[in-house]
C-alpha positions as CSV (number, residue, x, y, z in Angstrom):
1,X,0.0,0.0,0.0
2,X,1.3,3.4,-1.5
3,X,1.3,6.3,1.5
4,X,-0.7,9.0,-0.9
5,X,-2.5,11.9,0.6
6,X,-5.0,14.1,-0.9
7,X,-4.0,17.1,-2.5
8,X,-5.7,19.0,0.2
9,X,-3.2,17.0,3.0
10,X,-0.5,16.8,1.1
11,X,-0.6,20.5,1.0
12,X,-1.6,20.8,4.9
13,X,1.7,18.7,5.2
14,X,3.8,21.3,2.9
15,X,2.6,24.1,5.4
16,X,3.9,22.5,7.9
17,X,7.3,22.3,7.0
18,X,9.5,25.3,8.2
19,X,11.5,27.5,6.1
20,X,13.1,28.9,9.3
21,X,14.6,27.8,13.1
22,X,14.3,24.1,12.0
23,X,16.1,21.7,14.0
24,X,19.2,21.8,12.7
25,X,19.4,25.3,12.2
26,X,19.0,25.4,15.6
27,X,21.9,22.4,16.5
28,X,24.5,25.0,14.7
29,X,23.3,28.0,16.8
30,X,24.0,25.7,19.8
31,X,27.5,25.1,18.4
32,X,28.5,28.8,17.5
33,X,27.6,29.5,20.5
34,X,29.1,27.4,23.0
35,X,32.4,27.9,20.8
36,X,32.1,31.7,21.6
37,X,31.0,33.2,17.6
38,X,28.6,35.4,17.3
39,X,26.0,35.7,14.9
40,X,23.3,37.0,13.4
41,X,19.9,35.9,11.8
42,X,17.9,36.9,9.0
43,X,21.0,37.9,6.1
44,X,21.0,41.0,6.6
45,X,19.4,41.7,3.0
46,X,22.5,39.3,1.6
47,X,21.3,37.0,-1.8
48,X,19.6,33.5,-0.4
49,X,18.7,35.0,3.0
50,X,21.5,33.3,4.7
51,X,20.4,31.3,7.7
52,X,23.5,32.7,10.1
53,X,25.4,35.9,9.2
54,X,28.8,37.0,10.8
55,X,29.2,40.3,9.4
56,X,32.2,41.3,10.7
57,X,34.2,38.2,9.3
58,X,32.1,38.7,6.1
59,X,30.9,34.5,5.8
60,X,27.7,33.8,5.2
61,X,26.3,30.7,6.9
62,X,23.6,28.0,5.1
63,X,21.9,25.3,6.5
64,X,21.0,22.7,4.2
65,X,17.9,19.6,4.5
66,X,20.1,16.5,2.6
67,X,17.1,15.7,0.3
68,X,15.7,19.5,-0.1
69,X,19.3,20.5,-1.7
70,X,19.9,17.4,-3.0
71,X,23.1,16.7,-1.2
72,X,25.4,13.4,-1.9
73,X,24.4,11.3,1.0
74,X,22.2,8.8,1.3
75,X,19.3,10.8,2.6
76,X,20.0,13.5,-0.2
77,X,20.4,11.0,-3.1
78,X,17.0,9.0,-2.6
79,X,14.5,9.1,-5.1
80,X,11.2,11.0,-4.7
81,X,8.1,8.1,-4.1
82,X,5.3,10.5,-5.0
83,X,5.1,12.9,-8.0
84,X,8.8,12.0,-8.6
85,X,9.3,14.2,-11.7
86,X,8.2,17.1,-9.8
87,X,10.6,16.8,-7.0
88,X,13.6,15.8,-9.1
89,X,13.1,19.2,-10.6
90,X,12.5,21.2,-7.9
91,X,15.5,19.7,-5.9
92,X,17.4,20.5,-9.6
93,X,16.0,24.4,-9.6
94,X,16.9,24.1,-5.1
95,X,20.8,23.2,-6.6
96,X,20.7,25.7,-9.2
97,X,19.9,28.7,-6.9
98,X,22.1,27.7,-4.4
99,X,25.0,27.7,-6.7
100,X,23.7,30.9,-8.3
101,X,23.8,32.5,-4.5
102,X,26.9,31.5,-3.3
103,X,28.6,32.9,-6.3
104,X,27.0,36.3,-5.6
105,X,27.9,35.9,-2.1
106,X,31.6,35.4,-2.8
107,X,31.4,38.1,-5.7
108,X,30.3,40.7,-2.9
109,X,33.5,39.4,-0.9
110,X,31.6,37.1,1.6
111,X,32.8,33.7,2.7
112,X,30.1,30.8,2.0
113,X,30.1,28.2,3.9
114,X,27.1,25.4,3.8
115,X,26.2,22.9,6.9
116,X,24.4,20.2,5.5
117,X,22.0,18.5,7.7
118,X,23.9,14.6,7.8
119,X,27.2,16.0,9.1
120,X,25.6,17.7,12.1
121,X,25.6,14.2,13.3
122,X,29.1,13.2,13.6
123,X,30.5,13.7,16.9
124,X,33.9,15.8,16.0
125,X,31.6,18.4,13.5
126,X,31.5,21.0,16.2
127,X,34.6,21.7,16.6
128,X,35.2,21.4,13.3
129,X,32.8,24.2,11.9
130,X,34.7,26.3,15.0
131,X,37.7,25.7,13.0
132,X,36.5,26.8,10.2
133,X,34.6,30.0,10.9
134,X,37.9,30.8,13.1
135,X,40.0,30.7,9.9
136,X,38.3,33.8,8.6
């Protein structure tokens, strides 16, 4: 048995899912934090709406859903199960405008740097991203 909703659920579904201060975006606060880098929200009016700004070190912060920006993982390379050829090109168009973004970001003189949502589970990723930020 297929898992199909009605168009009316499916879209009650789409509401529901957050554009903004989702989970993870949240678990990378948590770690700028604790390592002491401050932030801001909202991009400042940047391309893309970055999900965490650091102005004064110019880098430009992006949370990424695997499967939403069809990342290389497992989670991001899985096929769509329902209305498969829309997905595949809206992930496609979600890819596009990412690249499109970060090469105005870095055009403007920002650094880009994109979490995606798999490595936030790996135990050493924290201080990595510290690391990282800190080389600025």
């Amino acid at each position: 048995m297929t898992d199909v909703f009605t168009p009316e659920k499916r879209s009650a579904v789409m509401r529901r899912v957050k554009g903004r201060d989702t989970a993870p975006e949240w678990k990378v606060r948590r770690m700028l934090r604790a390592a002491g880098i401050g932030y801001r929200l909202g991009g400042c009016g940047l391309p893309g709406r970055p999900d965490v700004v650091m102005r004064g070190r110019k880098v430009a912060l992006f949370v990424h859903g695997c499967f939403w920006h069809g990342h290389d993982c497992p989670r991001g390379a899985r096929e769509p199960k329902a209305n498969a050829d829309y997905w595949i090109a809206k992930i496609e168009r979600n890819r596009l405008r990412d690249a499109r973004v970060t090469a105005e970001l870095i055009a403007m003189g920002w650094r880009v740097a994109t979490v995606w949502e798999c490595r936030l589970r790996e135990p050493s990723f924290a201080e990595a991203l510290a690391a990282e930020i800190r080389e600025v």
